[in-house]
VEXROBA-510332 format. One record per atom (N, C-alpha, C, O): residue number from 0; atom name; x, y, z. Coordinates in steps of 0.2 Angstrom, whole numbers, padded with zeros to 4 digits, always signed. Layout:
N
NUM/CA/X/Y/Z
...
//
This chain:
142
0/N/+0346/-0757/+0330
0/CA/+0339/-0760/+0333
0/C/+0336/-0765/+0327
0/O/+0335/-0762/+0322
1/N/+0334/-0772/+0328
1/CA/+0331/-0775/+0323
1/C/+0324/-0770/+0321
1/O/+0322/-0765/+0323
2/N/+0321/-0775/+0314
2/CA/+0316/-0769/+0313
2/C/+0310/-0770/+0317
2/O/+0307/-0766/+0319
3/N/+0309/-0778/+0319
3/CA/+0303/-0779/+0323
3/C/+0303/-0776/+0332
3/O/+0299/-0778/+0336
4/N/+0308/-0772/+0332
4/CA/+0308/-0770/+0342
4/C/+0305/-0763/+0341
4/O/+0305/-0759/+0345
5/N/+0303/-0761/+0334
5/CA/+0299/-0754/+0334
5/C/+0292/-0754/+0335
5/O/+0290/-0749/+0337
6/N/+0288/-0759/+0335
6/CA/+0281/-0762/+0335
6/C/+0282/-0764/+0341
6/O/+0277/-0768/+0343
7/N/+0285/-0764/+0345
7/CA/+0286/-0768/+0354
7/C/+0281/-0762/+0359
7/O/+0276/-0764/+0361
8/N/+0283/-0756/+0359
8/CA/+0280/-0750/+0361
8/C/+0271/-0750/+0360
8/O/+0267/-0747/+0364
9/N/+0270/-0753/+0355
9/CA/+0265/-0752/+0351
9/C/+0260/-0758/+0355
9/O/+0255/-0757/+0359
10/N/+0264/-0765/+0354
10/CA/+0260/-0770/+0357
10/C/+0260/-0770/+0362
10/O/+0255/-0772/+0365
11/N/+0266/-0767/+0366
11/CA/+0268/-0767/+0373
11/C/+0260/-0762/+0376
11/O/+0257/-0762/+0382
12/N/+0258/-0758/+0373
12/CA/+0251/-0753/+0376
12/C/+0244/-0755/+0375
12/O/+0239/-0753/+0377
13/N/+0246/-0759/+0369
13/CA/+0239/-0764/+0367
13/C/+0238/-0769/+0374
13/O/+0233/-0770/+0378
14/N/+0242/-0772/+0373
14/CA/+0240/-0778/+0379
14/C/+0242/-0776/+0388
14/O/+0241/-0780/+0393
15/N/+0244/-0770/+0389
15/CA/+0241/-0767/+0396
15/C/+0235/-0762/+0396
15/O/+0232/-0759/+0400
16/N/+0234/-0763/+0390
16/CA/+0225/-0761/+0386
16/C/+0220/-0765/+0386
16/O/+0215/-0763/+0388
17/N/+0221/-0770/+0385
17/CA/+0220/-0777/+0386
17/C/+0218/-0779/+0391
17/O/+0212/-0781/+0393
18/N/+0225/-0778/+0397
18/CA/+0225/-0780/+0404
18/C/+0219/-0777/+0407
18/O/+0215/-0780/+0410
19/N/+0219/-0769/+0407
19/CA/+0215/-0767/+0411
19/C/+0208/-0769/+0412
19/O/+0205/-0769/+0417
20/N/+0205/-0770/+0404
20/CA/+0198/-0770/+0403
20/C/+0198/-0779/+0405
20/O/+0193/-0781/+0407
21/N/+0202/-0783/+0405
21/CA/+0202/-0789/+0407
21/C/+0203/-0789/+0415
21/O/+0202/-0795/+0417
22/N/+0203/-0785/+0419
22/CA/+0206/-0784/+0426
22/C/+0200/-0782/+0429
22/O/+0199/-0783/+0435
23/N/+0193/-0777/+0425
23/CA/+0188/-0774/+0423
23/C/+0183/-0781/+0424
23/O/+0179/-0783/+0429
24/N/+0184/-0783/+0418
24/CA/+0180/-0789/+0420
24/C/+0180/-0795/+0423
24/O/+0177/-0800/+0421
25/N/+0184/-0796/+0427
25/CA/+0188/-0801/+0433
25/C/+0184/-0798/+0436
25/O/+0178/-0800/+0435
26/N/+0184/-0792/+0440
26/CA/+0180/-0788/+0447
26/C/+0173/-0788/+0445
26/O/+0169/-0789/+0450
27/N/+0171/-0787/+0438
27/CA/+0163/-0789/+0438
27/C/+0162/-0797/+0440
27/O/+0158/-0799/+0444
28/N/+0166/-0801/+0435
28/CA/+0164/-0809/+0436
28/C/+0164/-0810/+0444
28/O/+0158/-0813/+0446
29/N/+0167/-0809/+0448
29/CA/+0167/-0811/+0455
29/C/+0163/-0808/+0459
29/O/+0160/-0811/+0464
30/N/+0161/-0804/+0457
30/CA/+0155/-0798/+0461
30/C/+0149/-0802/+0460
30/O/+0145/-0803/+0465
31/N/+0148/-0804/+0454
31/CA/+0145/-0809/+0451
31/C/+0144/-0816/+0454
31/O/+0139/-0819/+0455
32/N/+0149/-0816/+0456
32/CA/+0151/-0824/+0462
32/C/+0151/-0829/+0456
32/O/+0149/-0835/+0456
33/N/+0155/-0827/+0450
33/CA/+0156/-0833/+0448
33/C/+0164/-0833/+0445
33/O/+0166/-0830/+0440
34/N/+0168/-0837/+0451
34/CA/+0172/-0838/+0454
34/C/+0177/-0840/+0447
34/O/+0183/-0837/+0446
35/N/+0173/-0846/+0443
35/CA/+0179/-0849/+0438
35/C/+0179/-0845/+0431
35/O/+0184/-0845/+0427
36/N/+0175/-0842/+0428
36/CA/+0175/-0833/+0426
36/C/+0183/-0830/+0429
36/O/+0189/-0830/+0427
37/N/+0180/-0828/+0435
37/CA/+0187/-0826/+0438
37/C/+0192/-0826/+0436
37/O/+0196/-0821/+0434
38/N/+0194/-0835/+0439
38/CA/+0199/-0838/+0438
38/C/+0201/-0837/+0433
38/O/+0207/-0834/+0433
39/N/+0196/-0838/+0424
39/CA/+0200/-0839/+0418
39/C/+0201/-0831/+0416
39/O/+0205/-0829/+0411
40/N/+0198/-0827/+0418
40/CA/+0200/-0820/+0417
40/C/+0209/-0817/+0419
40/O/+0213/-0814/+0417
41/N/+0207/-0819/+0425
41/CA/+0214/-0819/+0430
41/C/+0221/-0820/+0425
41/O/+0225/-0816/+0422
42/N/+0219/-0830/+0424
42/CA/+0226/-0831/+0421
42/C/+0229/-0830/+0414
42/O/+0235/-0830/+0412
43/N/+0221/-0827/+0411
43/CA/+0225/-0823/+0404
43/C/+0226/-0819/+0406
43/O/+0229/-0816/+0401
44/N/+0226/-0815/+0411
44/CA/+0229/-0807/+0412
44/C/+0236/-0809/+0414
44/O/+0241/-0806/+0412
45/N/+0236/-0815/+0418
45/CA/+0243/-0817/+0418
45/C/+0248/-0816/+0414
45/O/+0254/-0813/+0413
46/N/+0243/-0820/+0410
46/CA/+0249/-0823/+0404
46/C/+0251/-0816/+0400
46/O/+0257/-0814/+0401
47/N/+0247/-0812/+0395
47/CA/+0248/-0807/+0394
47/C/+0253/-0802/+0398
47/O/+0257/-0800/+0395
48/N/+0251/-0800/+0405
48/CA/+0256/-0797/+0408
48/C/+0265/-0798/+0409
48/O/+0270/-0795/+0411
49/N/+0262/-0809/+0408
49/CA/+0272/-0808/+0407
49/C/+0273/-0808/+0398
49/O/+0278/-0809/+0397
50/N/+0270/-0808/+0395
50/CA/+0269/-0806/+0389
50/C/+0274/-0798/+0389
50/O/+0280/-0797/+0387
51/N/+0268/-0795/+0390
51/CA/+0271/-0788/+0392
51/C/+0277/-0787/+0393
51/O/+0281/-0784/+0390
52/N/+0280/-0790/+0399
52/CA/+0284/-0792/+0403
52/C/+0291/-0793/+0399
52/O/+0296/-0790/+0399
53/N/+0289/-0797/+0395
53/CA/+0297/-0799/+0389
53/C/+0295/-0794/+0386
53/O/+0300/-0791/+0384
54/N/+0290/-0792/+0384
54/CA/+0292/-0788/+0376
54/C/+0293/-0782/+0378
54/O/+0296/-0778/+0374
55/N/+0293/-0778/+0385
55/CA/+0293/-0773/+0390
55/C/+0303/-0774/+0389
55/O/+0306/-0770/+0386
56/N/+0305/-0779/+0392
56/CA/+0311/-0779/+0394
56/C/+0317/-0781/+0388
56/O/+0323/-0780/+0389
57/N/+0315/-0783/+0382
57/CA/+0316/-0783/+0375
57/C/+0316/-0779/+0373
57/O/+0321/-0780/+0369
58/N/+0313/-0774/+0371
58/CA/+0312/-0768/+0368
58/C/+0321/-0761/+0372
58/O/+0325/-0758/+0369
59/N/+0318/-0763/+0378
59/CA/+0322/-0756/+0381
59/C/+0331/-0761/+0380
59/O/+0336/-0757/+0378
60/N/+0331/-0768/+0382
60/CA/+0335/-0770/+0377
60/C/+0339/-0768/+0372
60/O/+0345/-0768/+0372
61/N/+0334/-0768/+0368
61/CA/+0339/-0766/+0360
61/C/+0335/-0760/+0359
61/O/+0331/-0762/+0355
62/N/+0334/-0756/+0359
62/CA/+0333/-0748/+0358
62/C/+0336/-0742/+0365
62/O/+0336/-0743/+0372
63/N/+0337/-0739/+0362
63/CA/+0340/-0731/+0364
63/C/+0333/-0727/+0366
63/O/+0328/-0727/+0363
64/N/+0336/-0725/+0373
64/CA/+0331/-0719/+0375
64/C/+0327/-0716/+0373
64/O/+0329/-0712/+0368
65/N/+0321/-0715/+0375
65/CA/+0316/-0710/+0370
65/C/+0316/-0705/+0379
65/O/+0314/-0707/+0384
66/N/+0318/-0700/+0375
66/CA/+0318/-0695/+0379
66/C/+0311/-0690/+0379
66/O/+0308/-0691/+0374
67/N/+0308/-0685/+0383
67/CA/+0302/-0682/+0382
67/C/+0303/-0676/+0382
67/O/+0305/-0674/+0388
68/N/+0303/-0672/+0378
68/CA/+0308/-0667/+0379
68/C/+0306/-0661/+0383
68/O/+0300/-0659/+0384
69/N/+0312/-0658/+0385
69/CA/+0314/-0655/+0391
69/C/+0310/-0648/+0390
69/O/+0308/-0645/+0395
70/N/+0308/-0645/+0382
70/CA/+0303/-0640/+0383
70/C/+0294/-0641/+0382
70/O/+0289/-0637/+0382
71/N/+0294/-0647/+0382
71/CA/+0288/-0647/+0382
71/C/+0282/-0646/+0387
71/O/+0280/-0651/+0390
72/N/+0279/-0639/+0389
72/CA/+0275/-0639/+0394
72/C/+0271/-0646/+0399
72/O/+0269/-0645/+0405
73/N/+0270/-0651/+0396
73/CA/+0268/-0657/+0396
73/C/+0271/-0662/+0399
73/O/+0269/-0667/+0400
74/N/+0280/-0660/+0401
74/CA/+0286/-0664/+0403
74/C/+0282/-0666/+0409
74/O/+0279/-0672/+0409
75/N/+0282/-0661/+0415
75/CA/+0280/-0664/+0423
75/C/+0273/-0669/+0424
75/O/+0272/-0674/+0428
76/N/+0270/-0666/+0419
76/CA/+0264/-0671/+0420
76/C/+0266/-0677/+0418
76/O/+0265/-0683/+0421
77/N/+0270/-0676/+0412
77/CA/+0271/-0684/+0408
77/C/+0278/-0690/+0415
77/O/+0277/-0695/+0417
78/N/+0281/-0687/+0416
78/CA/+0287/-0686/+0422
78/C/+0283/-0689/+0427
78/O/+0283/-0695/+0429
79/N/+0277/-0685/+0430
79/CA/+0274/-0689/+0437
79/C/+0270/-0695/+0434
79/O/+0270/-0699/+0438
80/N/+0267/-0695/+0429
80/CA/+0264/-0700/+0429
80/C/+0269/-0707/+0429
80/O/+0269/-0712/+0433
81/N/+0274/-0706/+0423
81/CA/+0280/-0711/+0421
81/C/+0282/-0714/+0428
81/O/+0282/-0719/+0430
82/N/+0285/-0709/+0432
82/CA/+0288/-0711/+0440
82/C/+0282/-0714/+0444
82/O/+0284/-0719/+0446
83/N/+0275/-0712/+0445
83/CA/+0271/-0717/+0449
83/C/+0270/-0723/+0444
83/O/+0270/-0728/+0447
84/N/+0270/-0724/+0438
84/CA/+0268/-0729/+0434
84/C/+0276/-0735/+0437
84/O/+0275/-0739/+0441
85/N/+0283/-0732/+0434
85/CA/+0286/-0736/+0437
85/C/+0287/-0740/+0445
85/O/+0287/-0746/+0445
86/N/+0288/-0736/+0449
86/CA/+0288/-0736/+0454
86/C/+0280/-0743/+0457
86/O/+0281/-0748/+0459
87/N/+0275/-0740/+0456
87/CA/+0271/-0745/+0456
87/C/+0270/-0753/+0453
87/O/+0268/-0758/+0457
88/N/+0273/-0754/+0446
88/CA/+0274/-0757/+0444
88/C/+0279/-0762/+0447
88/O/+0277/-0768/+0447
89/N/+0283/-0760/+0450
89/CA/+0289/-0762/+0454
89/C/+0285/-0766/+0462
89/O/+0286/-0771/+0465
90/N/+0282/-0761/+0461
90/CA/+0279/-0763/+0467
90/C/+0273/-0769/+0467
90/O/+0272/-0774/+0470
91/N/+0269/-0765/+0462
91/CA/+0265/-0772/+0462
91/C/+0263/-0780/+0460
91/O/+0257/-0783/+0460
92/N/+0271/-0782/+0455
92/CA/+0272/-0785/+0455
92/C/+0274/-0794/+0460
92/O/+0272/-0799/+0457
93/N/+0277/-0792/+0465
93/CA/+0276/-0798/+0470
93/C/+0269/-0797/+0474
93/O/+0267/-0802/+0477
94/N/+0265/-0791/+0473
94/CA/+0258/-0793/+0477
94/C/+0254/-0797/+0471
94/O/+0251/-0802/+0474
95/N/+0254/-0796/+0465
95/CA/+0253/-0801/+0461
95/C/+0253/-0808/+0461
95/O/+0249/-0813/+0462
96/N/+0261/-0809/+0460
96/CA/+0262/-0817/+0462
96/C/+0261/-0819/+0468
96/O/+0263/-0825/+0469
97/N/+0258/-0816/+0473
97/CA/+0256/-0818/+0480
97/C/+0248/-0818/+0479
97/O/+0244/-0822/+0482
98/N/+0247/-0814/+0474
98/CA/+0238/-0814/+0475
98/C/+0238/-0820/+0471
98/O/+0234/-0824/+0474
99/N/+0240/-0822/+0465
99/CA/+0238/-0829/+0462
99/C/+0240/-0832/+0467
99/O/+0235/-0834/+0470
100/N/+0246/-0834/+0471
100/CA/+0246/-0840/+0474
100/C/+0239/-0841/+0478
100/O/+0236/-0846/+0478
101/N/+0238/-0837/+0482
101/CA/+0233/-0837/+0487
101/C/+0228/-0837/+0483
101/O/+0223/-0838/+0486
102/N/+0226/-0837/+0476
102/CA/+0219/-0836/+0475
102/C/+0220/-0846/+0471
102/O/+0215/-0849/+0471
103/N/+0225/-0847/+0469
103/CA/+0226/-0853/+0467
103/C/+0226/-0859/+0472
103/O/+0224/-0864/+0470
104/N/+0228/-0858/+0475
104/CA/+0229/-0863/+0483
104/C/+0225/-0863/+0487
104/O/+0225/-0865/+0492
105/N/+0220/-0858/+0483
105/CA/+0211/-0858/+0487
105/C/+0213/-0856/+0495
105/O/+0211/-0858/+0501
106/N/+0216/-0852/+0494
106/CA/+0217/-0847/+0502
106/C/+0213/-0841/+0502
106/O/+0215/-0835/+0502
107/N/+0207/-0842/+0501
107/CA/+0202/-0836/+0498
107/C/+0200/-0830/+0504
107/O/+0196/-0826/+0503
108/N/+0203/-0830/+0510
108/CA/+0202/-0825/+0514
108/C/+0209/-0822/+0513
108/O/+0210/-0816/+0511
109/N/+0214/-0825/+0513
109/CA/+0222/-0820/+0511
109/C/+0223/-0817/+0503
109/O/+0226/-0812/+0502
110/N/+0219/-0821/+0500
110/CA/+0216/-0819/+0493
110/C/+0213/-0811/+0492
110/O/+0216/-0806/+0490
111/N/+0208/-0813/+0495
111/CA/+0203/-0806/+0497
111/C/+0205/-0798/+0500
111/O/+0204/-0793/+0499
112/N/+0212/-0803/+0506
112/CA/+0213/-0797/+0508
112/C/+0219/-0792/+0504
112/O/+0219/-0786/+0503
113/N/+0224/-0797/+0503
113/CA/+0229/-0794/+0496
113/C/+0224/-0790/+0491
113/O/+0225/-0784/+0490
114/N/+0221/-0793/+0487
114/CA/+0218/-0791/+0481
114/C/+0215/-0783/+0483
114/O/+0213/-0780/+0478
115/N/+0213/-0781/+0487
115/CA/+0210/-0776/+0490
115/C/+0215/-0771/+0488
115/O/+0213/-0766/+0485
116/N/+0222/-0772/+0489
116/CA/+0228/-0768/+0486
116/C/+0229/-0769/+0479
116/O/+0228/-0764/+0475
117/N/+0230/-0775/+0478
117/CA/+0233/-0779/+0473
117/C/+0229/-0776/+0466
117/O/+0232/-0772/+0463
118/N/+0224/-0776/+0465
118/CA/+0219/-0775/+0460
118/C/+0219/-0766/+0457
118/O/+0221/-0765/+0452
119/N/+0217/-0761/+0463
119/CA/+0218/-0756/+0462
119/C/+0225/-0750/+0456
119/O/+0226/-0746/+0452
120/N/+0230/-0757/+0461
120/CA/+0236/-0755/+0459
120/C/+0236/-0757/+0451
120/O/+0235/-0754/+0446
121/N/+0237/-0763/+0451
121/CA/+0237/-0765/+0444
121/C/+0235/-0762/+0439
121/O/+0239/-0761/+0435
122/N/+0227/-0761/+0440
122/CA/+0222/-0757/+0435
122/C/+0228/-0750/+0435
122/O/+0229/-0751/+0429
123/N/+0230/-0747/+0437
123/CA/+0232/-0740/+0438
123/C/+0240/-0742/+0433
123/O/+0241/-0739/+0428
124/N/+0243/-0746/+0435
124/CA/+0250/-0748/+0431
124/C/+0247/-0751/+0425
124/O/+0250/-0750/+0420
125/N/+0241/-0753/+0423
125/CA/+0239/-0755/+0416
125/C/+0236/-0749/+0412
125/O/+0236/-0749/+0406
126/N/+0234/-0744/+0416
126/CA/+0230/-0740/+0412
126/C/+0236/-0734/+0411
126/O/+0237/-0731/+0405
127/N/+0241/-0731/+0416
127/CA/+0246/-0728/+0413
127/C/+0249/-0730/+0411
127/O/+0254/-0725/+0410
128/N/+0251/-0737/+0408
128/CA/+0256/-0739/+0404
128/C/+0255/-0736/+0397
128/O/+0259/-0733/+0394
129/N/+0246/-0736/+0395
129/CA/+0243/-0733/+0389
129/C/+0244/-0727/+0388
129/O/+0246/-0726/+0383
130/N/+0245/-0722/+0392
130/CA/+0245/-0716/+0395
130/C/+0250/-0713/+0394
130/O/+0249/-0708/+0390
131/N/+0257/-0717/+0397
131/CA/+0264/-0715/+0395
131/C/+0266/-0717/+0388
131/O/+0270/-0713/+0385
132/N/+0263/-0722/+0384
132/CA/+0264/-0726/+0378
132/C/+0261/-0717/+0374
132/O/+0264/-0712/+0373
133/N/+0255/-0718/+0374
133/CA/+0252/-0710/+0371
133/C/+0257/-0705/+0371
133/O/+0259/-0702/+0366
134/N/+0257/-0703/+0376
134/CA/+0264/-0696/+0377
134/C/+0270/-0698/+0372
134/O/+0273/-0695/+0368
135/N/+0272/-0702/+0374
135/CA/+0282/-0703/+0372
135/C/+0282/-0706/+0366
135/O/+0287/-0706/+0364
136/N/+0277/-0708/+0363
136/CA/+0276/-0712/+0356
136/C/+0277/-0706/+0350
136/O/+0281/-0707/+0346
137/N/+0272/-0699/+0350
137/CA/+0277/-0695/+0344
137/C/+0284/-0693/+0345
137/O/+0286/-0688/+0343
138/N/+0288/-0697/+0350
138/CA/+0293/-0693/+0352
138/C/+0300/-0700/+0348
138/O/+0306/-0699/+0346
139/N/+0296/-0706/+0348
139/CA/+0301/-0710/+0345
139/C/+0305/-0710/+0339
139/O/+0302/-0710/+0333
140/N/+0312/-0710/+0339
140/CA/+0315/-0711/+0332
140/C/+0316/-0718/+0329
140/O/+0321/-0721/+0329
141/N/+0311/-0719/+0325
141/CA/+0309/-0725/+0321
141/C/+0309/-0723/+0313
141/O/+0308/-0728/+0308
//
């Protein structure tokens, strides 16, 4: 594994750290009614999230499994969160690029109603990303 795909984990939970409290205040700004706030909130969350995205897929790439071990009273909880966190993530990934297109293309009633999903999920994949990073991170061999 090079030396720099050990620090990926680390970045990787910073910036869905990042995301959420950016995700946080996107839903103040619009609440707010100001719209171009929104906007530029939105597309750095973007950007970070495909950020995330390679360094997400780069990492698991050039490194071996970090497993969470099998006696640790902690496993099931750690287990359910990691399986909805995946699973979600999977999922709300094209509600995403649906909800920019519609909020970009000024399709503001398709916008609104996606995002009613779209947002909840997100925030939830952004914050157990931190979540699962915390659990499995003393467990890595670095």
């Amino acid at each position: 594994m090079p030396a720099f795909a050990k620090y990926l984990p680390l970045l990787n939970a910073i910036i869905n750290g990042t995301c959420a409290v950016l995700l946080l205040l996107s839903l103040k700004a619009i609440l707010a009614k100001n719209v171009q706030r929104h906007k530029k909130i939105n597309i750095l969350t973007f950007v970070l999230s495909t950020i995330f995205l390679l360094s997400y897929v780069t990492y698991h790439w050039l490194s071996e499994e970090t497993k969470y071990p099998l006696d640790n009273p902690m496993r099931p909880l750690y287990l359910g969160i990691l399986i909805s966190h995946i699973i979600l993530a999977a999922i709300v990934l094209p509600m995403i690029l649906l909800s920019f297109w519609y909020g970009l293309s000024n399709q503001v009633t398709k916008h609104r109603k996606l995002v009613r999903f779209t947002f909840p999920i997100w925030l939830y994949v952004t914050i157990t990303g931190v979540v699962v990073y915390l659990m499995i991170s003393p467990y890595y061999n670095f």
